[in-house]
N, C-alpha and C positions, 0 to 999 in steps of 0.2 A: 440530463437533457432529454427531454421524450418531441415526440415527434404530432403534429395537428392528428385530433380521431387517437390516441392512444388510449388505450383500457391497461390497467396494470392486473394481474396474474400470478399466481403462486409460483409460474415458470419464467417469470422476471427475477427470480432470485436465484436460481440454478447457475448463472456463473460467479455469485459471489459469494455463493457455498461453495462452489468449486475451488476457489480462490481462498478461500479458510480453509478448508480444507490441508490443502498444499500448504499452509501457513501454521497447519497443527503439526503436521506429517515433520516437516522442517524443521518446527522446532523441537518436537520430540529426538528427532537424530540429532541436534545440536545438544540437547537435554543429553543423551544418552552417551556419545561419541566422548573419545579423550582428548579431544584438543579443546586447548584453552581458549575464553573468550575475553576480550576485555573490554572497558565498559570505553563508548563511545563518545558521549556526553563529555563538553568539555569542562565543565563545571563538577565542585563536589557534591555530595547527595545529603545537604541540610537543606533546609525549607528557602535560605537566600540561593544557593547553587541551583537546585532546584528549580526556581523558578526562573534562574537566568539562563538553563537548561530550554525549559520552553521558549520561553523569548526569542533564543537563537534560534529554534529551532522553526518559529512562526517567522521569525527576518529573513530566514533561507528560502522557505516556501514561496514569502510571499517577493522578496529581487527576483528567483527566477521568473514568477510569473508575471512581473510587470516588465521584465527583458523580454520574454516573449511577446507579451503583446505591442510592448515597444516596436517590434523587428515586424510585426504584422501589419501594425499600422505603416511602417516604413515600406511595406514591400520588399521585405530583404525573405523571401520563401527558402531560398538557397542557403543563406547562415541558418535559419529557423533550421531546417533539416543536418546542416552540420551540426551544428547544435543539439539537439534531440538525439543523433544517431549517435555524437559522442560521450552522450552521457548514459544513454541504454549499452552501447557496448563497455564501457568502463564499468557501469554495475553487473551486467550478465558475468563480465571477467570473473570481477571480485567474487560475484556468489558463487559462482563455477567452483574458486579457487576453496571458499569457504567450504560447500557442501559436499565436493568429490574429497577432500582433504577428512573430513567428519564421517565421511562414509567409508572411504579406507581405512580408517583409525580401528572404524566400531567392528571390521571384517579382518583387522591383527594386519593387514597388509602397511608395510614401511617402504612402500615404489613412490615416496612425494617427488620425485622426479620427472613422474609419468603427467601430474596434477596441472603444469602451465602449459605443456602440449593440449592436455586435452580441454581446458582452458578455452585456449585460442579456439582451438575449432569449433567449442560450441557456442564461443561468441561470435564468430564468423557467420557460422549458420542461423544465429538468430538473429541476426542483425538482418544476413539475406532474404530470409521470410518474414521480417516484417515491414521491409523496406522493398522489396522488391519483389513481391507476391501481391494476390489480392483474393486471399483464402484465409478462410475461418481458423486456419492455423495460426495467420499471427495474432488474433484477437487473443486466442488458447495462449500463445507465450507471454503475452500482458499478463494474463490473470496468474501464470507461473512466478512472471516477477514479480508482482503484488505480495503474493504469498509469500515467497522465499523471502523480500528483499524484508518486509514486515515481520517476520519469525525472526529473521535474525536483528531487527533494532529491538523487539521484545525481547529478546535474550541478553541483550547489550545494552540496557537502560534501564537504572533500577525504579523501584516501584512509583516512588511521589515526582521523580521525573517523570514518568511513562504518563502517569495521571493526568500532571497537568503539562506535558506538551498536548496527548489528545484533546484538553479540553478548550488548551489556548488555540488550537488547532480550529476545532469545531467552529469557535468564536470568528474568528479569521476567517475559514470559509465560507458562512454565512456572508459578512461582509464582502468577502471577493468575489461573491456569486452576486448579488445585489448592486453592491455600487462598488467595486472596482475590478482588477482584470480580467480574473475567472470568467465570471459572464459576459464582457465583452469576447474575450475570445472565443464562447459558447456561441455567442451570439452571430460573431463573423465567420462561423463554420468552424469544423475541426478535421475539416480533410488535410490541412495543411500541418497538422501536429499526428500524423500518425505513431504508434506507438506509447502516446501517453495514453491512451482513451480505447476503450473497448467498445464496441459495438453489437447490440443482441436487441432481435424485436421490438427497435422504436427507443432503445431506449439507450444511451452513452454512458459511461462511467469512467472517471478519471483512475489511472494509475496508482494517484497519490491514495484514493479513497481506498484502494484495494490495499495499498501498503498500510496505513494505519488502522483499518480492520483487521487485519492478520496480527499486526506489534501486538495489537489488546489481547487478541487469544494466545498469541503462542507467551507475551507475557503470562498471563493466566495459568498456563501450564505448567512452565517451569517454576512460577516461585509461587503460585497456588494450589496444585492439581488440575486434576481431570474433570469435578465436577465444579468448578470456578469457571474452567476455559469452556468447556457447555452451554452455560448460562449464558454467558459473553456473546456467545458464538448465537445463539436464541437470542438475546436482547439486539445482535447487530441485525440479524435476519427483519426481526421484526421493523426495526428501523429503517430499513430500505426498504419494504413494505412502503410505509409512513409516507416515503420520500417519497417512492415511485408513487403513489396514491395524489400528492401533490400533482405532480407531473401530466395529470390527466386535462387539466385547467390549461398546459401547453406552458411552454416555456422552458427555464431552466429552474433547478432547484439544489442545495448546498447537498453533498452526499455526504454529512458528516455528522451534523449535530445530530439529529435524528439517531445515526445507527451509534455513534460514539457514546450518545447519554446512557440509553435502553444497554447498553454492553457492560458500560461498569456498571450500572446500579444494578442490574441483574449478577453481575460475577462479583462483585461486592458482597452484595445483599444473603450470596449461598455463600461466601466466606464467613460471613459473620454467624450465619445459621449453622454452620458445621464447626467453628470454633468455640458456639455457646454450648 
């Protein structure tokens, strides 16, 4: 979402390289570290599982987001905020729990006891900065979850699922930006969803978009290499370019298809060229 008079800038993309970033870094400690991951996906990994892998995973997307807007239009602000804050603290947990646990492994330390104390406090404190502050700090935790939360579904989702949830994704978000919830809620402000949505010079970005930019690369990494997840990581950049370029015309625009397509077919395209 950009804002009346926007110009889009090479430095409209510095938080969502930030947020890859964190989303390479994360996955590579996940890559690296000795604890086990298992796959998340409730389906099996053949072309029907697969695809009923996306499905789910486009059904989740899109209830929550039509609850929310359900609860906007109702004027329920007070659940919308329950809401939001308990699901950002239940995911900060869980990564906490994931990534200090993957970081003690990879440093030979055996204190997982130490792992749900320290947990807690740093869901506590994230929740307090971004719910209870009104500093460029809790934009910066958004773009930590993005990455984190998205490294670890790339790690935890095998390939022809990752494919086509992003792709059934992209589809979906076009649609929900255009004629269903997404954009109304774009539309009726986003002060009232803080924590989903970042905010940097005119210009908004959801959460979700940071998490599935990050899945692509940090997939890329671990079951491609380094220069798959590169490409990826250039073909998203470019993509939100794209998008933000739209964005000048005013209004809202999908932050998906754009950086989702330019990501595989670039992290594909050097897969195929270093495997021929």
């Amino acid at each position: 979402m950009g804002e009346d008079g926007f110009r889009v800038s090479l430095i409209h993309l510095s938080p969502v390289l930030t947020s890859l970033l964190v989303g390479v870094l994360c996955a590579y400690v996940l890559f690296v570290s000795p604890i086990e991951l298992y796959n998340v996906t409730p389906f099996s990994e053949n072309p029907a599982g697969s695809l009923g892998n996306a499905l789910y995973f486009v059904v989740l997307v899109g209830v929550g987001a039509t609850v929310l807007f359900f609860l906007l239009k109702k004027k329920r602000d007070r659940l919308i905020a329950v809401v939001i804050g308990s699901s950002l603290a239940l995911a900060a947990f869980f990564l906490s729990l994931v990534y200090f646990s993957a970081a003690l492994g990879l440093l030979g330390f055996s204190f997982i006891e130490i792992v749900v104390p320290m947990s807690a406090f740093l869901t506590v404190l994230t929740c307090y900065i971004i719910f209870k502050t009104r500093s460029w700090v809790g934009d910066f935790i958004v773009l930590l979850l993005g990455g984190a939360l998205g490294a670890f579904l790339g790690a935890c989702v095998p390939t022809l699922s990752t494919v086509l949830i992003l792709c059934f994704l992209a589809v979906y978000d076009a649609f929900a930006v255009f004629r269903g919830p997404v954009g109304k809620i774009a539309h009726e402000g986003l002060d009232k969803f803080k924590g989903l949505s970042f905010s940097f010079r005119d210009i908004h970005v959801g959460l979700g978009d940071l998490t599935f930019y990050s899945m692509l690369v940090g997939h890329m990494l671990i079951y491609f290499g380094s220069l798959p997840c590169l490409a990826s990581l250039a073909g998203i950049l470019l993509g939100c370019f794209l998008a933000f370029k739209m964005l000048e015309k005013g209004g809202v625009f999908p932050g998906l298809p754009f950086p989702i397509a330019f990501g595989l077919v670039f992290g594909f395209l050097v897969v195929l060229l270093h495997s021929g």
